[in-house]
C-alpha positions as CSV (number, residue, x, y, z in Angstrom):
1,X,-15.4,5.7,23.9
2,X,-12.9,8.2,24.5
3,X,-14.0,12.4,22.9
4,X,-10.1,11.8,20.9
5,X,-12.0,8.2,19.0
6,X,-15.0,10.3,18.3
7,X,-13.2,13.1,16.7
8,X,-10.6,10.6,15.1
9,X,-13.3,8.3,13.8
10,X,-15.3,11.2,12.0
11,X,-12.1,12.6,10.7
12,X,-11.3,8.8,9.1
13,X,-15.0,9.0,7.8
14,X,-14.5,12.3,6.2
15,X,-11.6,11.2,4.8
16,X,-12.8,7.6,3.7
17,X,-15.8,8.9,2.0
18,X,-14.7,10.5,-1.3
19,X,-13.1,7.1,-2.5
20,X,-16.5,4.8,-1.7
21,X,-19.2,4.4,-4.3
22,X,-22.1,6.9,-3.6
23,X,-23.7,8.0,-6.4
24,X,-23.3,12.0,-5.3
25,X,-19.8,11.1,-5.8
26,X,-20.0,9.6,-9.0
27,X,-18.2,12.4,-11.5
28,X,-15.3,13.0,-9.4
29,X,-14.3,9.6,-9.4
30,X,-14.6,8.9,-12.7
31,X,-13.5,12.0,-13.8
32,X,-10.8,12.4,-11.4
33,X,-10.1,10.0,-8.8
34,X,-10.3,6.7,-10.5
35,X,-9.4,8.2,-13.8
36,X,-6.1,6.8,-14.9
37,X,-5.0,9.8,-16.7
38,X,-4.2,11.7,-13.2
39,X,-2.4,8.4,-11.6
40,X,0.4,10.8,-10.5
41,X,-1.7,13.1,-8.1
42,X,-4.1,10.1,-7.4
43,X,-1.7,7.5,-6.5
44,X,-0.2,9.8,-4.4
45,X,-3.4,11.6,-2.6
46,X,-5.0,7.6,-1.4
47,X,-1.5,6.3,-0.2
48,X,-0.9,9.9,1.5
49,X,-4.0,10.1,3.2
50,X,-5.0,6.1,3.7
51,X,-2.1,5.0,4.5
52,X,-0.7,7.6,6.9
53,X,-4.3,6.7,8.7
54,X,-2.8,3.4,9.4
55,X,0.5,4.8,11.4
56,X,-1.9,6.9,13.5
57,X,-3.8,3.9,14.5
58,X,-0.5,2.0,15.4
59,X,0.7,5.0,17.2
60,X,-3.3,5.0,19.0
61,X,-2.3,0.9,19.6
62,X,0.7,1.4,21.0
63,X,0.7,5.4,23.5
64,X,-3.2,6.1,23.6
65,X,-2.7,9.1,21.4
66,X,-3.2,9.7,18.3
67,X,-0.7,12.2,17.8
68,X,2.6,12.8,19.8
69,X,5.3,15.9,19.2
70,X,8.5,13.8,16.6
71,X,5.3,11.7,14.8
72,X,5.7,14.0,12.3
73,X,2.4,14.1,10.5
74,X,3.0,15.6,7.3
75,X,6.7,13.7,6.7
76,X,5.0,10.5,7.1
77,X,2.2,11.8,4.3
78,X,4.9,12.8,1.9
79,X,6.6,9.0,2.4
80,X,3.6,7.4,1.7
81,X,2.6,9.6,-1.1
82,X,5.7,8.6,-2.9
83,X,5.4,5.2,-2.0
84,X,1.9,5.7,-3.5
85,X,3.3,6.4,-7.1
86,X,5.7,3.3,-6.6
87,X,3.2,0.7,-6.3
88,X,1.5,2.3,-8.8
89,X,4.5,1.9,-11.4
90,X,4.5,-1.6,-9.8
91,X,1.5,-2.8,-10.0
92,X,1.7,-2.1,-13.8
93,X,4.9,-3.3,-14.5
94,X,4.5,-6.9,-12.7
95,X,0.7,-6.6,-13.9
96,X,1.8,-6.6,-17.7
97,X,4.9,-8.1,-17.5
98,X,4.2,-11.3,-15.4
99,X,0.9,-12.7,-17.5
100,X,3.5,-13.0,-20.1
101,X,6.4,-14.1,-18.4
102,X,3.9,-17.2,-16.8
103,X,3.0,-17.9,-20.8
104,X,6.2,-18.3,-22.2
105,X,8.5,-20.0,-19.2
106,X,5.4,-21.8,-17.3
107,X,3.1,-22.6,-20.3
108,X,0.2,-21.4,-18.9
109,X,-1.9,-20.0,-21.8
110,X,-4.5,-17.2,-21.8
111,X,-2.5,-15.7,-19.0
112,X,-2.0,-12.2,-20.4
113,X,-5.5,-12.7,-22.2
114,X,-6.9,-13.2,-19.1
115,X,-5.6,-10.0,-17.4
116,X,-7.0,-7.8,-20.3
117,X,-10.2,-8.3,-19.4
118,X,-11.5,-5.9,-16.7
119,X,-12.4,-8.3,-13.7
120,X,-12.2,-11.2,-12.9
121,X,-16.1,-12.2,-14.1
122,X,-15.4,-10.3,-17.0
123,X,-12.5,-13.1,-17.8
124,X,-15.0,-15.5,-16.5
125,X,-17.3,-14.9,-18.9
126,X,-14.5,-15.9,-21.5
127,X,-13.4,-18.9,-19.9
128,X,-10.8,-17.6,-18.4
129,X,-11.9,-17.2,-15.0
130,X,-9.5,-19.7,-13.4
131,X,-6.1,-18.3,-15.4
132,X,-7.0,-14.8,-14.3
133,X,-7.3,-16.0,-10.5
134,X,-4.0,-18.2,-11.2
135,X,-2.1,-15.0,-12.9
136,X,-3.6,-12.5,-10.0
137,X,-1.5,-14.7,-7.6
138,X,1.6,-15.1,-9.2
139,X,1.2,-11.6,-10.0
140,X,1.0,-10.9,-6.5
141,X,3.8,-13.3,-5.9
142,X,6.5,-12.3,-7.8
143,X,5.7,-8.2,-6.4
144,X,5.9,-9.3,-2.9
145,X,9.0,-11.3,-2.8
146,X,10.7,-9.0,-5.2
147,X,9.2,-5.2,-4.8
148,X,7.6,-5.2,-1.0
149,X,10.8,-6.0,0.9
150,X,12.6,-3.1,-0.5
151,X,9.6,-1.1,-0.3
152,X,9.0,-2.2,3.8
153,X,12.6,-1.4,4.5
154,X,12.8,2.4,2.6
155,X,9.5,2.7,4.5
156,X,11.0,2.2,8.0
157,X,14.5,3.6,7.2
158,X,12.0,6.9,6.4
159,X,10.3,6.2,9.6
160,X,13.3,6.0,11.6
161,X,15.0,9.4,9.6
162,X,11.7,11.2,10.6
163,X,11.7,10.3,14.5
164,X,15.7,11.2,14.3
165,X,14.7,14.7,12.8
166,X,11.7,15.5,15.6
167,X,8.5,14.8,13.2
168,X,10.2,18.5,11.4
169,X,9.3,18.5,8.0
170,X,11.9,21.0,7.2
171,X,14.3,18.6,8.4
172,X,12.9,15.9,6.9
173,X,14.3,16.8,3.9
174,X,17.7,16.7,5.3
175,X,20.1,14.2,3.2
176,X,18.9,10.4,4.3
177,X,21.8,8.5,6.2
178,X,21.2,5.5,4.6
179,X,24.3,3.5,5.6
180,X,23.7,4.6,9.0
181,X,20.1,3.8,9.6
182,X,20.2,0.4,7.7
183,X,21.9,-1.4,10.6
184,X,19.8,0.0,13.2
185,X,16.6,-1.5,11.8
186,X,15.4,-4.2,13.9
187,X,16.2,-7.0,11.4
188,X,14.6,-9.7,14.0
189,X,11.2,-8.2,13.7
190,X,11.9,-7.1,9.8
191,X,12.6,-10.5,8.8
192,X,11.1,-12.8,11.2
193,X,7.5,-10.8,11.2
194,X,7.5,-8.5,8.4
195,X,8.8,-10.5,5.8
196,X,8.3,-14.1,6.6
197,X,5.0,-13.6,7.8
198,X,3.1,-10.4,6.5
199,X,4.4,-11.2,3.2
200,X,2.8,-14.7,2.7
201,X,-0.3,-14.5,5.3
202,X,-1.3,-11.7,4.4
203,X,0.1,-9.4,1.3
204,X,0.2,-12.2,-1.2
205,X,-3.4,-13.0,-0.5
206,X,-4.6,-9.9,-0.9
207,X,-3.0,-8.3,-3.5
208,X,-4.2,-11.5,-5.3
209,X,-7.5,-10.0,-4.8
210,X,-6.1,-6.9,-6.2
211,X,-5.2,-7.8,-9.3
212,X,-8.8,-9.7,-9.6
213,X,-10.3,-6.2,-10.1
214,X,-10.2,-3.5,-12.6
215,X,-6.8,-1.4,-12.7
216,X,-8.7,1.9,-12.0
217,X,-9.3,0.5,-8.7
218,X,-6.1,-1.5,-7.7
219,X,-4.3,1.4,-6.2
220,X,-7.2,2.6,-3.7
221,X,-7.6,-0.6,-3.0
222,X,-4.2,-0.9,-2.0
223,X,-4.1,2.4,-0.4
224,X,-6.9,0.8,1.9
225,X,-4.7,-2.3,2.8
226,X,-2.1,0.8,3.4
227,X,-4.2,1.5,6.6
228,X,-3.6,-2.0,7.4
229,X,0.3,-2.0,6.3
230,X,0.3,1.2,8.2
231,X,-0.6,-0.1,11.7
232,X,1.6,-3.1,11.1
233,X,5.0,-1.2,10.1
234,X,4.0,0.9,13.3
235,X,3.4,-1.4,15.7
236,X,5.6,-4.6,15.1
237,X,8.6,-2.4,14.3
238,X,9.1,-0.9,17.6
239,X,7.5,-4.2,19.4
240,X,11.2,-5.0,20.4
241,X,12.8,-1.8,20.1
C-alpha cells in the first residue's frame, strides 16, 4: 500500500464516520443529519461529500492519482450536492406518488399503506411485508427508467463542462453549453453500459432496498451507492473516449 491510499483511506474514514451509527454520534444525527427538517443542507452535504468520493476512486482506477490539476474538486462537490437535493425531491415524489398509482391502475392493495409504515418489518408486522417489498421495486422502477437517465446525462454533461473549464471553480459557473456538449457524450458507453446495464443490474435492485427502509435514511443511503455511481460515471464514461 502506497503513503497516497493511506492518507486517502483515513480521509474516507473521517469522512464516512459522522453518518454510521455510534452512539457518541447519536444527537447529531437525529438532531441534525438524519432529521428531515434540514433535508436541504443534508441532502446536499452526503451527496457532496459521498459521492464526489466515488469520482476520486474512478480517477485512482483509472491514472493512479487521486487528484490531477482540471479534476476540479470542489465543481464536482457542488454537482453532486445539487444532484443530492434532486434525488431527494425524487425519492419523495415517486415514494408517495407510485404506492398509489400501483393501487388504483394495477390493483394492488395496501400499497400506499404499506409504505407508511417505517420499514419494511414494521409493514411486516401488519401483513404487509410482501406489498412493501413489491411497491419498493416498482418504486425503484419507475425512478430509474424515468428520473436516473436524465439525472446520469446532466451528471456527465457537468463532468464534461468542468474538464472543458480546467477543474476552475470560478469558471465552472460559466453558462453550460448544453447543445454543444450533448452530442459529444459518448452515447455507446451512455446507453449500452450506463443505461441498459447499471440501470437494471444494479440501480433498480438497490434502490429497491432503499425504499425498504425508513425515509430519514434513504438519502445517505443513496449518497453511499453515490460512491459507487461515482466510480462508475468516472470510469465507464471515458472507457472509450
Amino acid at each position: 500500500m502506497k503513503t497516497k491510499d493511506l492518507i486517502f483511506i483515513i480521509i474516507f474514514i473521517i469522512i464516512v464516520i459522522p453518518f454510521l451509527p455510534f452512539p457518541f454520534l447519536q444527537h447529531f444525527q437525529q438532531s441534525f443529519l438524519y432529521n428531515e427538517e434540514y433535508w436541504i443542507p443534508t441532502s446536499f452535504i452526503k451527496f457532496a461529500f459521498l459521492a464526489t468520493m466515488g469520482e476520486i476512486i474512478g480517477l485512482r482506477i483509472r491514472t493512479g492519482n487521486y487528484y490531477e490539476t482540471g479534476f476540479g474538486l470542489l465543481p464536482r462537490m457542488v454537482v453532486w450536492g445539487f444532484l443530492g437535493l434532486m434525488i431527494k425531491i425524487s425519492f419523495v415524489v415517486f415514494g408517495a406518488g407510485i404506492p398509489i398509482l400501483i393501487e388504483k391502475c394495477f390493483w394492488i392493495k395496501g400499497a400506499n399503506q404499506s409504505m407508511v409504515y417505517s420499514d419494511y418489518f414494521d409493514a411486516a408486522s401488519q401483513g404487509l411485508g410482501g406489498v412493501r417489498l413489491l411497491s419498493a421495486f416498482l418504486i425503484s422502477t419507475f425512478m430509474n427508467i424515468t428520473f436516473a437517465p436524465v439525472m446520469m446525462t446532466f451528471h456527465k454533461i457537468t463532468d464534461i463542462h468542468i474538464t472543458q473549464q480546467g477543474g476552475s471553480f470560478i469558471k465552472f459557473f460559466k453558462p453550460i453549453p448544453f447543445r454543444k456538449i450533448f452530442p459529444a457524450i459518448n452515447w455507446d458507453v451512455q446507453w449500452n453500459f450506463i443505461f441498459k446495464k447499471t440501470i437494471p443490474l444494479f440501480w433498480i435492485p438497490m434502490h429497491t432496498i432503499t425504499f425498504l427502509v425508513a425515509s430519514q435514511y434513504r438519502v445517505v443511503i443513496a449518497a453511499f451507492l453515490g460512491i459507487v455511481l461515482g466510480a462508475i460515471l468516472s470510469f465507464a464514461g471515458r472507457k472509450k473516449n
